[in-house]
C-alpha positions in Angstrom: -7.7 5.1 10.3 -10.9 4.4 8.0 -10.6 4.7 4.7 -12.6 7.3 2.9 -14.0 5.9 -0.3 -13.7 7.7 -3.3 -17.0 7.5 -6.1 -17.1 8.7 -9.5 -20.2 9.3 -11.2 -21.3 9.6 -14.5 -24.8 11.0 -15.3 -25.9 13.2 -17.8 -29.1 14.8 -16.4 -28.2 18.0 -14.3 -31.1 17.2 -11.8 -29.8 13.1 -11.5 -26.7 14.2 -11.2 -26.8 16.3 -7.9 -29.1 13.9 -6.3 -26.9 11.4 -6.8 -24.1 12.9 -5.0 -26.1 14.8 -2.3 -27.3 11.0 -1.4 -23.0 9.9 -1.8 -22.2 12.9 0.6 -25.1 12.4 3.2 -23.4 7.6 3.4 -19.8 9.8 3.8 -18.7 9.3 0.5 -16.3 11.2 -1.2 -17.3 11.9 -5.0 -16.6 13.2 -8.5 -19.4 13.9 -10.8 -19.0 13.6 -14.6 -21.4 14.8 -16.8 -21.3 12.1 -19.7 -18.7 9.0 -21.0 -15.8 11.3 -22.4 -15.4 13.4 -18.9 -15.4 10.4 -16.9 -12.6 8.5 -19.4 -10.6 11.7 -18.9 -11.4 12.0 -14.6 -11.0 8.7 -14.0 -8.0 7.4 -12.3 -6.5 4.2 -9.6 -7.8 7.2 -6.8 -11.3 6.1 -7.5 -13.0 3.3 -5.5 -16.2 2.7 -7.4 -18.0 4.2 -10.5 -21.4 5.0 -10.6 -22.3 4.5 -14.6 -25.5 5.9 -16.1 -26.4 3.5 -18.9 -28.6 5.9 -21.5 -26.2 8.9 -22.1 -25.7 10.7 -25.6 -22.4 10.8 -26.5 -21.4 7.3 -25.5 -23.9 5.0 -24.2 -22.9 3.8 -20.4 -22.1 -0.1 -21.9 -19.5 1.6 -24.2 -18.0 3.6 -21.3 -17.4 0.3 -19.0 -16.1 -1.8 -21.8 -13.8 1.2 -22.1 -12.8 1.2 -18.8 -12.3 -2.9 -18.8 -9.4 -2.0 -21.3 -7.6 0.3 -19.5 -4.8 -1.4 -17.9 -4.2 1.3 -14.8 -8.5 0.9 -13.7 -9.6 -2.3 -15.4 -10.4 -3.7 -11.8 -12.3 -0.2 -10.3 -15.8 -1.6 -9.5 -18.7 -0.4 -11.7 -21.9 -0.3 -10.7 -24.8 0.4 -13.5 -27.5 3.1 -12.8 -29.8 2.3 -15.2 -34.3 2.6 -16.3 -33.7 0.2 -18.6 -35.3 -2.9 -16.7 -34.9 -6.0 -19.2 -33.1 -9.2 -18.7 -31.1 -8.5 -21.8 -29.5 -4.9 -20.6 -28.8 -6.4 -17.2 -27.0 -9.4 -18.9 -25.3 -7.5 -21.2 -23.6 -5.0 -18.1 -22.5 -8.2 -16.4 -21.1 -9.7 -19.6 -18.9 -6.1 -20.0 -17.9 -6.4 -16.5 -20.5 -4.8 -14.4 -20.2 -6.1 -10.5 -24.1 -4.8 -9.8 -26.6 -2.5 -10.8 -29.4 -0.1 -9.7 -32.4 0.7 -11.4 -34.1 4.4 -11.9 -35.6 6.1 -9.7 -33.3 5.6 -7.2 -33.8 4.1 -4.2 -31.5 5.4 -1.6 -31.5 2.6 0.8 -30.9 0.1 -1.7 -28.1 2.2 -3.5 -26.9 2.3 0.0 -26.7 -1.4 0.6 -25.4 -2.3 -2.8 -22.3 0.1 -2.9 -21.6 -0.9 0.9 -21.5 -4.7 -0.7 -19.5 -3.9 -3.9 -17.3 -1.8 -1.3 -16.4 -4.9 1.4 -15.5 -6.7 -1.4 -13.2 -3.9 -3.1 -11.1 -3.7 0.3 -11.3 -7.4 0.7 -9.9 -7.9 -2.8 -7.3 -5.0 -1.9 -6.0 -7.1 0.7 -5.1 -9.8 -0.7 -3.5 -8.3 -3.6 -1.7 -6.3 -1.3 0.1 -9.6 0.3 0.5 -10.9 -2.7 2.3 -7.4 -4.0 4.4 -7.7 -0.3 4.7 -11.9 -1.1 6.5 -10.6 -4.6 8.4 -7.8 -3.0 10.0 -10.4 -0.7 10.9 -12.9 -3.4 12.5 -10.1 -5.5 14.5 -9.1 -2.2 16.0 -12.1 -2.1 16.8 -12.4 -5.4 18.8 -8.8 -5.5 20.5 -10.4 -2.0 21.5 -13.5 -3.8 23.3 -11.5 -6.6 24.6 -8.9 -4.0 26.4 -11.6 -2.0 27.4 -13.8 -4.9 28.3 -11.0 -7.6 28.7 -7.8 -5.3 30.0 -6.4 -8.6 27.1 -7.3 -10.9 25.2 -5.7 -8.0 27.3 -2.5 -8.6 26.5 -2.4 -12.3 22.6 -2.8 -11.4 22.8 0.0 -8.9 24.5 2.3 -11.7 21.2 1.8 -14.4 18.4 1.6 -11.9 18.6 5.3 -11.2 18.2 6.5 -14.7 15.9 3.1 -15.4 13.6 5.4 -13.1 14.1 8.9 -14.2 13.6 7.5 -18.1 10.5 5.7 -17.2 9.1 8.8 -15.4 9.7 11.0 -18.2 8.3 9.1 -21.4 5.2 7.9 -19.2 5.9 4.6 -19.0 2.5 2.5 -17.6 3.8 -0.2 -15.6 7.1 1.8 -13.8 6.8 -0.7 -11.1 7.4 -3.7 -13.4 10.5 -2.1 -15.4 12.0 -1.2 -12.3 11.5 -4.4 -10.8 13.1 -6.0 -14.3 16.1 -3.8 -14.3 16.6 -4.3 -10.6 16.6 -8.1 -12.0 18.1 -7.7 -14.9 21.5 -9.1 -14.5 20.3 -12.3 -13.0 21.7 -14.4 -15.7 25.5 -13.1 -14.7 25.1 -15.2 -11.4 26.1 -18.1 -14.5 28.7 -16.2 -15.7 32.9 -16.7 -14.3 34.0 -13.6 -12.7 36.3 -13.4 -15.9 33.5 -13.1 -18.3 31.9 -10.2 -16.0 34.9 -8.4 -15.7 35.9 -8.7 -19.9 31.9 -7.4 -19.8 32.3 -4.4 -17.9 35.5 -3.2 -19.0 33.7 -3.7 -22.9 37.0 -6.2 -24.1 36.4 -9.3 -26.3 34.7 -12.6 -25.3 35.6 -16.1 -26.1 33.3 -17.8 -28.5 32.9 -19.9 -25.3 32.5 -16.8 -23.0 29.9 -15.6 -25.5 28.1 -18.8 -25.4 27.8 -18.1 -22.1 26.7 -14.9 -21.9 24.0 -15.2 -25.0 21.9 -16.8 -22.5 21.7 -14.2 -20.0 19.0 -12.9 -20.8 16.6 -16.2 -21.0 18.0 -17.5 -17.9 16.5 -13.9 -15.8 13.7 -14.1 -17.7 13.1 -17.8 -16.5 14.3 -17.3 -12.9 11.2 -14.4 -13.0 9.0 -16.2 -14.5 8.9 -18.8 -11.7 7.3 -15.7 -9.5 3.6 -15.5 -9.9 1.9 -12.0 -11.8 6.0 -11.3 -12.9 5.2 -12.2 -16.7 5.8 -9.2 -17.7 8.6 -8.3 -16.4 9.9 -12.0 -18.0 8.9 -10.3 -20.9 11.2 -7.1 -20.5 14.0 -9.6 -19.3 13.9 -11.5 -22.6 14.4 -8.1 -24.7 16.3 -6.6 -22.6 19.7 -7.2 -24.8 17.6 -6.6 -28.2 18.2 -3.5 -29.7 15.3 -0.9 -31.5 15.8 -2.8 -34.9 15.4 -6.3 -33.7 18.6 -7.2 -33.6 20.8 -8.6 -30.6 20.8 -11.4 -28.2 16.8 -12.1 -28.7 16.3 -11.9 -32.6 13.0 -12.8 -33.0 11.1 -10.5 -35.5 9.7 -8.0 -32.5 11.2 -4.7 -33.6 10.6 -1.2 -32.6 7.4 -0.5 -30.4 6.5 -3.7 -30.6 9.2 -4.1 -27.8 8.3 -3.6 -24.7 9.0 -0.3 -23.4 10.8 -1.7 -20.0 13.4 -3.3 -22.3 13.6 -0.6 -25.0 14.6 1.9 -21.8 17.0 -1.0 -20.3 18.6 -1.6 -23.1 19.6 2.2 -23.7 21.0 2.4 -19.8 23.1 -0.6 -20.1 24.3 0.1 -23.0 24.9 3.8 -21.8 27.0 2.6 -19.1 29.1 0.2 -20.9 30.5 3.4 -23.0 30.9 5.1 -20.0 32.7 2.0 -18.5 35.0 2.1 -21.4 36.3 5.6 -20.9 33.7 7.9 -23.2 32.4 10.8 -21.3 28.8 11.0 -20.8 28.6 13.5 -23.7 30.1 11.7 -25.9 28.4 8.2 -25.2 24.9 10.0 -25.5 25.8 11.8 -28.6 27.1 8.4 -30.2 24.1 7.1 -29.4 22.2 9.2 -31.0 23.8 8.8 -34.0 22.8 5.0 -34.1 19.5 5.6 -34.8 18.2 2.2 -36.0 19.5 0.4 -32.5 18.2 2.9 -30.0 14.2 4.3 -29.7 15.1 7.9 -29.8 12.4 9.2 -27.5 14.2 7.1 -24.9 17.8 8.6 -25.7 15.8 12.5 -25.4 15.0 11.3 -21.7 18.1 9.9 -20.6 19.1 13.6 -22.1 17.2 15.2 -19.9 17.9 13.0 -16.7 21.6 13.7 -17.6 20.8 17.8 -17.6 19.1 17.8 -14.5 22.3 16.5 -12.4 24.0 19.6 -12.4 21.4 21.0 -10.5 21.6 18.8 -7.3 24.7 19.6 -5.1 27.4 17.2 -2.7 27.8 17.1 0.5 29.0 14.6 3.9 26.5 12.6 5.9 26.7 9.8 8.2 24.9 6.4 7.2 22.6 7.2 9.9 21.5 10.8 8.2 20.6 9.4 4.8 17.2 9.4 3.2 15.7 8.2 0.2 15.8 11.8 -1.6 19.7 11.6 -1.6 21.7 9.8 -4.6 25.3 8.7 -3.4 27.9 11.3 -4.3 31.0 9.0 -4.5 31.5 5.1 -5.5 30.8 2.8 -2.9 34.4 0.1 -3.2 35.1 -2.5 -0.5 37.9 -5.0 0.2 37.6 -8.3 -2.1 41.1 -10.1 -1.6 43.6 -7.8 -3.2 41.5 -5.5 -4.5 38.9 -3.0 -4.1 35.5 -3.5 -6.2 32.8 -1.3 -6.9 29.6 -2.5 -5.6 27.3 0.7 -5.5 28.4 3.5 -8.2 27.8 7.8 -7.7 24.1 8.3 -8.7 22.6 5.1 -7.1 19.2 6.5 -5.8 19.6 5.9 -1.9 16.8 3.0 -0.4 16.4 1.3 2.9 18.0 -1.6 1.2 21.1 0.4 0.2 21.0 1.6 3.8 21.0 -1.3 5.5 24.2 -2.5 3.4 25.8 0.7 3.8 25.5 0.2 8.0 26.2 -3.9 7.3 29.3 -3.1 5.5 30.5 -0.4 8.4 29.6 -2.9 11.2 32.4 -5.0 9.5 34.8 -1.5 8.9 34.5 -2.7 5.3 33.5 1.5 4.9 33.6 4.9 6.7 30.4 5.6 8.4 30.7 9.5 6.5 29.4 9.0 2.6 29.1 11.5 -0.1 25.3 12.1 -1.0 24.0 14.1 -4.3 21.2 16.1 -2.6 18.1 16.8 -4.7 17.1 20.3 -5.3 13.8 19.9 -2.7 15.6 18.0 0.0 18.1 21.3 0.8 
């Protein structure tokens, strides 16, 4: 199917303005109109294809719009094309030098307004394209990655599919701007265990004592996800989570390098309070009591944060349990029970109640009944629009 293009303009002249789009509607474009620089920093969003930008406006001139838009990280790459009268060498190098891909001069010429947004458009979707293989090149790598640790630490892989859930609801709720890449680093996050003796994992998750030597060990965690990641190309970000990840609000922890507070980024601030969250839950507390002991250590945990996982942790009574086959699960369900299979003498935990259900979990769920590892009937948590 053909993609419908999306245009916002900006122009403040009433009479400009619906010319402009009756000429955008007659090409098949869809379009917003915006009336001056403020509307169209408030409209504008990753929906939009192109912006039309009127350069001479009163309230904020159309250069100060675009080098706005340039610094937002969610649109920085929308094209912009410059609908200016100003004619002179010096404007037109100064749009290009903000960031402008092309410009059109007043009155406007249809057919030429015509042939440059069909030009700034083939290379939008050609541009699209490859980021989009890149995006599914990444997706792959990280795949294998989360295989690699589910195969080699099938419990490490249970503790990562115990945060990720409330990773996502926390990162939902306080807005984060790049959900993708703190999902992707908690989904990542305990890379570093694959170094780690079962021992060590097991003194980690039950919260007992480590060796000086075990602790040696496991003070390096978080620089060895961080540079496992950062071998990925466009993943420095999420490196950058990865190396706070074990720092707490205050600056302290693992990574002690002076970058306290918000000055954290966000992906590891919200990490940090799930991990830690489910260590106390690991050791016994309730999830009352590990929340409301939290909240009393102010200086280690960002507070904002700690109201979210609050408010993830209210909404669960609201979704109810029943019985479904592998083959009947989807990805509004949560699992409803632990997920344990056979390891010599004993069962372990590889995928905990709450783990948001994905084809990924799926296919492991069918893998591990193919080998009667599990029943094919699983407890789901069903989600208050999926009854």
């Amino acid at each position: 199917m053909k993609k419908k293009w999306k245009i916002l303009t900006v122009e403040d002249e009433d009479r400009s303005r619906k010319m402009l789009g009756v000429m955008l509607e007659s090409m098949g474009y869809q379009y917003e109109s915006t009336a001056n620089g403020t509307e169209a920093l408030k409209a504008i969003c990753p929906e939009h294809d192109l912006v039309l930008l009127d350069v001479m406006m009163p309230d904020m001139s159309g250069f100060e719009v675009l080098e706005c838009i340039r610094k937002m990280p969610s649109v920085s790459d929308i094209p912009v094309i410059m609908v200016t009268a100003l004619d002179s060498r010096k404007d037109k190098l100064r749009a290009v030098l903000l960031g402008a891909n092309d410009y059109v001069t007043k009155p406007i010429d249809k057919t030429e307004l015509k042939i440059r947004i069909a030009a700034v458009l083939q290379t939008k979707q050609a541009q699209d394209e490859v980021k989009e293989l890149l995006q599914e090149t990444l997706r792959g790598s990280i795949n294998v990655l989360s295989n690699v640790l589910s195969m080699l630490k099938p419990e490490v892989f249970g503790l990562t599919s115990r945060i990720l859930p409330y990773v996502k609801q926390i990162s939902a709720r306080v807005g984060d701007p790049s959900p993708w890449f703190t999902e992707t680093a908690a989904s990542l996050s305990l890379l570093g265990y694959l170094t780690l003796s079962d021992t060590t994992v097991a003194k980690l998750h039950k919260g007992r004592t480590l060796s000086s030597e075990e602790f040696a060990a496991y003070e390096k965690t978080p620089e060895i996800a961080a540079s496992l990641v950062k071998a990925l190309p466009q993943l420095d970000e999420v490196a950058r989570i990865l190396t706070y990840q074990e720092t707490y609000f205050d600056g302290t922890g693992l990574v002690s390098d002076g970058t306290i507070k918000e000055h954290l980024p966000l992906g590891s601030r919200i990490i940090k309070v799930v991990t830690d969250f489910d260590r106390m839950l690991a050791k016994g507390m309730t999830k009352r009591i590990a929340l409301e002991f939290m909240i009393k250590s102010v200086h280690l945990y960002d507070q904002t944060i700690l109201y979210a996982l609050g408010e993830a942790l209210g909404d669960e009574k609201k979704y109810d349990i029943k019985t479904v086959s592998i083959c009947e699960m989807t990805s509004k369900m949560l699992l409803g029970e632990d997920i344990r299979i056979p390891r010599g003498d004993q069962m372990v935990k590889v995928l905990q109640k709450g783990y948001g259900v994905n084809d990924t979990i799926i296919k492991y769920l069918k893998l591990f009944n193919e080998r009667k590892l599990i029943e094919d009937k699983v407890k789901v948590i069903v989600q208050p629009d999926e009854k």
